[in-house]
C-alpha positions in Angstrom: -21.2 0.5 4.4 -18.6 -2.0 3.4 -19.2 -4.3 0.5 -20.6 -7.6 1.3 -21.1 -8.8 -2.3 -18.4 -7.7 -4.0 -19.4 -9.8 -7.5 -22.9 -7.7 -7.1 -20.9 -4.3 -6.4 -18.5 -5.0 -9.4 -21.6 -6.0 -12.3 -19.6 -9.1 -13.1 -21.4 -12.7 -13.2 -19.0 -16.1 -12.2 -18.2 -16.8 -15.7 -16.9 -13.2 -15.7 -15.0 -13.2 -12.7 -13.9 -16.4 -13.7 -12.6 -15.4 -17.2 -11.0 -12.2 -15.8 -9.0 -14.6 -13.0 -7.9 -16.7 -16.0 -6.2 -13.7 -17.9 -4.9 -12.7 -14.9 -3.5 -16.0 -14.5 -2.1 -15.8 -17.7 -0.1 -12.3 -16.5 1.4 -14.1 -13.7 2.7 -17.1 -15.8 4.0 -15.2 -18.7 6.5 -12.1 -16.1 7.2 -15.7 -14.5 8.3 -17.4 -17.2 10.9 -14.3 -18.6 12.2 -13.2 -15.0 15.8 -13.7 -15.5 19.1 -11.7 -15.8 17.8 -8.5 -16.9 15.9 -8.4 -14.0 18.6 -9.9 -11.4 20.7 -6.9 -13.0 17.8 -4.2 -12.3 18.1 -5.2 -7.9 22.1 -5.7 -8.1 22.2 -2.1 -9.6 20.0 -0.5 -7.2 21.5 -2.4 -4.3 24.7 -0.2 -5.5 23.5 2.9 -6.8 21.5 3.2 -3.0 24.6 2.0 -1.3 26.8 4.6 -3.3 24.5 7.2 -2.8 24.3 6.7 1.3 27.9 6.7 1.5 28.2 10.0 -1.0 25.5 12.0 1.2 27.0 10.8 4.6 30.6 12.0 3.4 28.9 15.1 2.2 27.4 16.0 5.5 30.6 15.0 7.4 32.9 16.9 5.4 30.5 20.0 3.7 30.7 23.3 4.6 27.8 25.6 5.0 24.0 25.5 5.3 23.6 24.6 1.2 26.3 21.8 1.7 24.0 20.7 4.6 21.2 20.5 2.5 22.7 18.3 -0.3 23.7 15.9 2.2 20.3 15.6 3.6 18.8 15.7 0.9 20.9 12.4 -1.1 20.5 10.3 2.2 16.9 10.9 2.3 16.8 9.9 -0.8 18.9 6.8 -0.4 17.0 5.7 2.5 13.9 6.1 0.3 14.9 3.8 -2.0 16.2 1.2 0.5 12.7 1.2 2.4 10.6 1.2 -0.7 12.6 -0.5 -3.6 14.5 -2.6 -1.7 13.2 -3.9 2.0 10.1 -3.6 0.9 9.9 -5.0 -2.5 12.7 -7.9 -1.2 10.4 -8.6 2.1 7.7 -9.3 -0.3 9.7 -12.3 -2.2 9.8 -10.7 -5.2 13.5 -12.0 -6.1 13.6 -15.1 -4.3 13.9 -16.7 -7.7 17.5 -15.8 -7.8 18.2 -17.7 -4.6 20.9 -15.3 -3.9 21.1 -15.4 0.0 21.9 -12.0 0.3 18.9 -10.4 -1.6 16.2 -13.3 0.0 13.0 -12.4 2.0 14.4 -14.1 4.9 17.8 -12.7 4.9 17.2 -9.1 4.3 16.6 -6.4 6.9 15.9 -3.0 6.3 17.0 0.4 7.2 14.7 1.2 9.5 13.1 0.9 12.7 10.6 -2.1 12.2 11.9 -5.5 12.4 11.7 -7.6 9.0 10.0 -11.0 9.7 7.2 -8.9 12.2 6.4 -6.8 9.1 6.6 -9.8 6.8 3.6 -11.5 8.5 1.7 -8.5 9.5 2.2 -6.4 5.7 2.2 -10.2 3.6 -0.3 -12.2 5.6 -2.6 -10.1 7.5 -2.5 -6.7 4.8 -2.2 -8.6 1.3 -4.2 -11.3 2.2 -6.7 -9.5 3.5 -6.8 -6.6 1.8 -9.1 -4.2 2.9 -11.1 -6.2 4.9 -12.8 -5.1 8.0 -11.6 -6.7 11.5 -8.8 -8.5 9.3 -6.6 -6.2 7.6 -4.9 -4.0 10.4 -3.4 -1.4 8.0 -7.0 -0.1 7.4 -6.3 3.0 9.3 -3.1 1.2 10.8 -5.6 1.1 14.1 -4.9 5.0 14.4 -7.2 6.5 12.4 -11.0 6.1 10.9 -10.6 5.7 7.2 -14.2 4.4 6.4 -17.6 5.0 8.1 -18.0 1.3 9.3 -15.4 2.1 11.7 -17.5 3.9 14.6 -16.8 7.2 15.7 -15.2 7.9 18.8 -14.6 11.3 20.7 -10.7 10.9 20.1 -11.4 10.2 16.3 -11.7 14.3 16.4 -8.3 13.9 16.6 -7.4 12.1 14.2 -5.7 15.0 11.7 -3.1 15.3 14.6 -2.6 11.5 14.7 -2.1 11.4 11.1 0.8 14.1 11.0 2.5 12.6 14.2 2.0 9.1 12.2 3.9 10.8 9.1 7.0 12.1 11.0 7.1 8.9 12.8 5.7 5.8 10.3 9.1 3.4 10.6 7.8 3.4 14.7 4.8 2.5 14.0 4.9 0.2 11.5 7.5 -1.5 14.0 4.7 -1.2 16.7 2.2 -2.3 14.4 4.1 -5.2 13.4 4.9 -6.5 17.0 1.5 -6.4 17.6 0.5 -8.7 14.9 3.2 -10.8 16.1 1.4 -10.9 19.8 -1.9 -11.6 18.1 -0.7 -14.9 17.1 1.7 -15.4 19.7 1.0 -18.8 22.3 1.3 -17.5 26.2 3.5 -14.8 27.5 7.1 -16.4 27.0 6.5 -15.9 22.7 5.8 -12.3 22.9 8.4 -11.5 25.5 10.1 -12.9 23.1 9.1 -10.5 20.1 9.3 -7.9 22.3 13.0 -8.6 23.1 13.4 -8.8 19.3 11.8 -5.5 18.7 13.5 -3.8 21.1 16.8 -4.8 19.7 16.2 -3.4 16.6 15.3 -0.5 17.6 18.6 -0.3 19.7 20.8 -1.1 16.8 18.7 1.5 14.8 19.0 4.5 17.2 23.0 3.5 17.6 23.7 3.5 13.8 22.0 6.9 13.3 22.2 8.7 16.4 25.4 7.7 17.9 27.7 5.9 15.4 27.9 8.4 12.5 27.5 11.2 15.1 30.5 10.0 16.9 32.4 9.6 13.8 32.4 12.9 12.8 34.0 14.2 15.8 33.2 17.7 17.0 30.8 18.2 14.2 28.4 15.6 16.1 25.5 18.4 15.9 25.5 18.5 12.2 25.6 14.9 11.5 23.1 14.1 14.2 20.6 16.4 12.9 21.2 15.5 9.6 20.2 11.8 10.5 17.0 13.1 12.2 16.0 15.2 9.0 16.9 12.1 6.9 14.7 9.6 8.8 11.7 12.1 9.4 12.3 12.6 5.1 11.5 9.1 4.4 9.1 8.2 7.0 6.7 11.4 5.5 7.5 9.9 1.9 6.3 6.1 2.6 3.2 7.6 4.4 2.2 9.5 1.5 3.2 6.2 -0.7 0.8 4.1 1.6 -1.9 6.6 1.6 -1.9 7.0 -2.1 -2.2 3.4 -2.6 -4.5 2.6 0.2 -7.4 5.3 0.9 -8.2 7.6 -1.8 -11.2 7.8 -3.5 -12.3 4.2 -5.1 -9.7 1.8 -3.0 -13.0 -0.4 -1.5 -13.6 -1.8 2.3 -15.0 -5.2 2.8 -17.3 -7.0 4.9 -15.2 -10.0 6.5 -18.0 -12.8 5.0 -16.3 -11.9 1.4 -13.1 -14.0 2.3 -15.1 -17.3 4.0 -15.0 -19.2 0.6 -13.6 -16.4 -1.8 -11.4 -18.2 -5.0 -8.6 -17.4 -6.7 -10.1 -15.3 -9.1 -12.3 -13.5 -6.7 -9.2 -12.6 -4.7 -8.0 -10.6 -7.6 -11.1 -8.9 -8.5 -11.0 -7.5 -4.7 -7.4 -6.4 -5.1 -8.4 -4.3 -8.0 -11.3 -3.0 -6.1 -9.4 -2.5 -2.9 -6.0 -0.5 -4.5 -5.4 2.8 -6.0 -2.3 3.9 -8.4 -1.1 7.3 -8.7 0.7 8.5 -11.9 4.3 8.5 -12.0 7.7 8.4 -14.2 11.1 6.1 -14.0 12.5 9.1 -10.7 9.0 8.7 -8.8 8.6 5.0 -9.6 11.9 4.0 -7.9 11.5 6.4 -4.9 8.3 4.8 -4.3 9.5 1.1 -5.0 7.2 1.2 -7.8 4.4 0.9 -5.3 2.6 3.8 -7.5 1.4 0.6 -9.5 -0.3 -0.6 -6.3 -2.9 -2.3 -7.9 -0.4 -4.5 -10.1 1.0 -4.9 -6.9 -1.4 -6.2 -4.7 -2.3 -8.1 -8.0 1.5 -10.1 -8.0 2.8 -8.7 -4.7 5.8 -11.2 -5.4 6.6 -10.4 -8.9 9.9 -8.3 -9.7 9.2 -4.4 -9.0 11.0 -3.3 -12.3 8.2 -5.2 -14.5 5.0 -3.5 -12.9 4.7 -0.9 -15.6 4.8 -3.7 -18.3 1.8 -5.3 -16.0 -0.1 -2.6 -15.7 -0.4 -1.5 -19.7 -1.7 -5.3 -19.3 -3.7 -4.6 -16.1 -5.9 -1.4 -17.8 -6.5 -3.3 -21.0 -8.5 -5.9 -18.8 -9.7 -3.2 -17.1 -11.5 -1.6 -19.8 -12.8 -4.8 -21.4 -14.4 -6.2 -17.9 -15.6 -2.2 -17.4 -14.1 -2.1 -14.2 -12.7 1.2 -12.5 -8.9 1.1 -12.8 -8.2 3.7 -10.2 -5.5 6.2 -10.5 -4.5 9.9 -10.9 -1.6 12.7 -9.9 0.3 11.9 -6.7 -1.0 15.5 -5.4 -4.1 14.8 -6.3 -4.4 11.0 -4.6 -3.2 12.1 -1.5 -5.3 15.3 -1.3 -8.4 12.7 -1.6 -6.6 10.6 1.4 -6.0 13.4 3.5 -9.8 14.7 3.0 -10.8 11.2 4.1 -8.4 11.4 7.4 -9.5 14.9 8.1 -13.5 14.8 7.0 -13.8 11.4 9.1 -12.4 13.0 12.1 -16.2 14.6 12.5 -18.9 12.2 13.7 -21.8 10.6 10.8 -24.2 13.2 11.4 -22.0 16.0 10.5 -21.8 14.3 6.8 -23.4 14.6 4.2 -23.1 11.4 1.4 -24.6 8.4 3.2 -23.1 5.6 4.6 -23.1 3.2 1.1 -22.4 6.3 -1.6 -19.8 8.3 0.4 -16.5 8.8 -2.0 -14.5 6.9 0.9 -17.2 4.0 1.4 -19.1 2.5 -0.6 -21.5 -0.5 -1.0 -23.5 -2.8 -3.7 -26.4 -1.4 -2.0 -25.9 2.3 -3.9 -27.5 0.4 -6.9 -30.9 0.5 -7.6 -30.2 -2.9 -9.9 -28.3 -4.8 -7.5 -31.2 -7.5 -7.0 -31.2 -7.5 -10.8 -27.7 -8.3 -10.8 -28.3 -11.1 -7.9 -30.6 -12.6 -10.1 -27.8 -12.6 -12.9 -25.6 -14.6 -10.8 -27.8 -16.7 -9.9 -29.4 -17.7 -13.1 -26.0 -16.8 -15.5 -27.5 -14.6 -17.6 -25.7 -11.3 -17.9 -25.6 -8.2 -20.6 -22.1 -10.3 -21.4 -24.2 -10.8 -23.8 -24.9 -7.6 -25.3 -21.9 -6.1 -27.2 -20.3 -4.1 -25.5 -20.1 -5.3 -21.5 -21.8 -2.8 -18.8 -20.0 -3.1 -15.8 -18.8 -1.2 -12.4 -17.4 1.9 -14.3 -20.3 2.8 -16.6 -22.6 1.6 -13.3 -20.8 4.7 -11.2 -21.5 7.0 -14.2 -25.3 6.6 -13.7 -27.4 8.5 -11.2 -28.1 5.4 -8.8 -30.0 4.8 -5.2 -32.6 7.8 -3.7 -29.9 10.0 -4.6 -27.6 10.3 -7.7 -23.7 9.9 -6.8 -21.3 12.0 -8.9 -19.1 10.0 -11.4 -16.0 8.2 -9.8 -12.5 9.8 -10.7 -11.1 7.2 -12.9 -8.3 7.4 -15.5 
């Protein structure tokens, strides 16, 4: 099921983890300590490119004539609205330019374009999610309390459903994440008069959302109402399917880990980061793709330094792969087609109860455990004692360890690039 030992699952002693936490350190200190005006001028640009563009495609749809003109419209405030929800709210929710202490582009200042309220999603997504990260009965966005996504959630006759939920979920992600995110808010809310409280908040949102969209810039355009209004519905049901395939890609394909909750009760630093790289997924992508997606196709880098400028995560993870491959860890990553196709065969093939599968539970592609190694007592032993084959010459770690036949039965190679 779910890792429990995660230094055992990953071949790494303490000295290792420790000396990988320490170059990761190093990372962090050295995008610190050059963050500065060329970086401040990357957000400000973007902040006007994705204004210019709303306005552009809005004016477009307003004024256009025809099916095609229609269709450019649509099409530019989709993509605006992409780039506001991924490259902006979300990267600016996350901290990542607090540095500039410019109170208009500030975690607590900023809310986003959509229907979830901004400090509800900053503690569920920065606490609970990033904290947590893939850890059962901790991390709510495993499966966003919708769906099964690993075998250690039980099956349950509506999980048969579950490919259904997972569409509706795509058409309509900026609702539930707002749901998702008042219900973290309740979770940690003190007696009745707090989460009337978050629900009053919520619900004005949500107002003010549905009156921008739907009624404002319907209104404005006169007798061409229909046009815009549906225009606004394509738009938002547009970039609600793109962040859900951005989530998925970077959540649960093949090789992003589940957790046993013991793993966080006295984790460090450095184990914290070796879980993140375990945990996340990447999916290949150029400068277009990385700014639709907020740059979140370098998920790993960014559950790494969730709080470190977007625009410098391709630097990281040249960085990121090098330690990779020294440590012989997995660094997990492939096509975007190809990364959600592995989430979506998860979502679908988990729908169906245990017995219907075939892998077991601690070898299956989605779910996997330390206990699919035949050595893992061997490698106990290691951390116990300190010895290692560190000191062979060249290190033997998780990514040669999934190349090997392993357990009763031999598991396939992991797809890693």
């Amino acid at each position: 099921m779910a890792i429990a030992e995660v230094a055992t699952y990953a071949h790494l002693t303490d000295s290792d983890i420790a000396e990988l936490g320490r170059e990761l350190d190093a990372i962090r200190c050295d995008i610190t300590r050059t963050r500065g005006e060329r970086d401040a001028a990357y957000i400000r640009r973007t902040i006007v490119a994705q204004r210019a563009l709303d306005v552009a495609s809005r004016t477009v749809i307003a004024l256009g004539r025809g099916r095609r003109g229609w269709m450019l419209g649509v099409a530019g405030l989709s993509t605006a609205k992409c780039v506001e929800n991924m490259e902006l709210g979300h990267n600016i929710g996350h901290g990542q330019w607090d540095w500039m202490n410019d109170p208009e582009i500030h975690s607590s200042t900023w809310e986003w374009d959509m229907a979830a309220l901004s400090s509800h999603w900053r503690y569920a997504h920065n606490h609970r999610h990033h904290v947590y990260t893939n850890v059962l009965g901790l991390d709510d966005d495993i499966g966003f309390g919708a769906m099964r996504v690993t075998r250690d959630q039980p099956w349950r006759w509506y999980t048969s459903l579950q490919p259904l939920q997972n569409l509706l979920l795509a058409l309509t992600f900026e609702w539930g994440i707002a749901l998702h995110g008042l219900w973290a808010e309740y979770e940690r809310s003190d007696g009745r008069v707090a989460r009337a409280a978050h629900t009053r908040a919520c619900l004005a949102k949500a107002v003010r959302q549905i009156g921008k969209d739907y009624v404002m810039f319907p209104a404005l355009t006169g007798r061409r109402w229909r046009r815009t209004l549906a225009a606004a519905v394509a738009a938002n049901a547009l970039r609600n399917v793109w962040a859900h395939t951005v989530i998925f890609c970077g959540h649960f394909p093949d090789g992003a880990e589940k957790f046993t909750s013991d793993v966080v009760e006295q984790e460090s630093r450095h184990e914290w980061y070796l879980r993140q790289l375990l945990g996340s997924a990447n999916f290949d992508a150029g400068p277009v793709l990385r700014v639709l997606s907020g740059n979140l196709c370098y998920q790993i880098e960014h559950h790494l330094f969730p709080d470190l400028p977007s625009n410098r995560y391709a630097e990281i993870a040249v960085r990121v792969r090098a330690l990779c491959d020294k440590y012989d860890l997995p660094y997990t990553s492939g096509s975007l087609p190809r990364q959600y196709l592995l989430a979506m065969r998860t979502v679908h093939k988990l729908a169906l109860p245990d017995r219907w599968l075939r892998a077991g539970p601690d070898d299956a592609p989605e779910t996997a455990s330390e206990r699919k190694f035949h050595t893992a007592d061997l490698h106990a032993t290691e951390r116990s004692t300190g010895h290692s084959e560190q000191s062979s010459r060249r290190r033997r770690g998780l990514r040669t360890a999934l190349r090997r036949p392993t357990g009763p039965t031999a598991t396939t190679e992991r797809d890693i690039s």
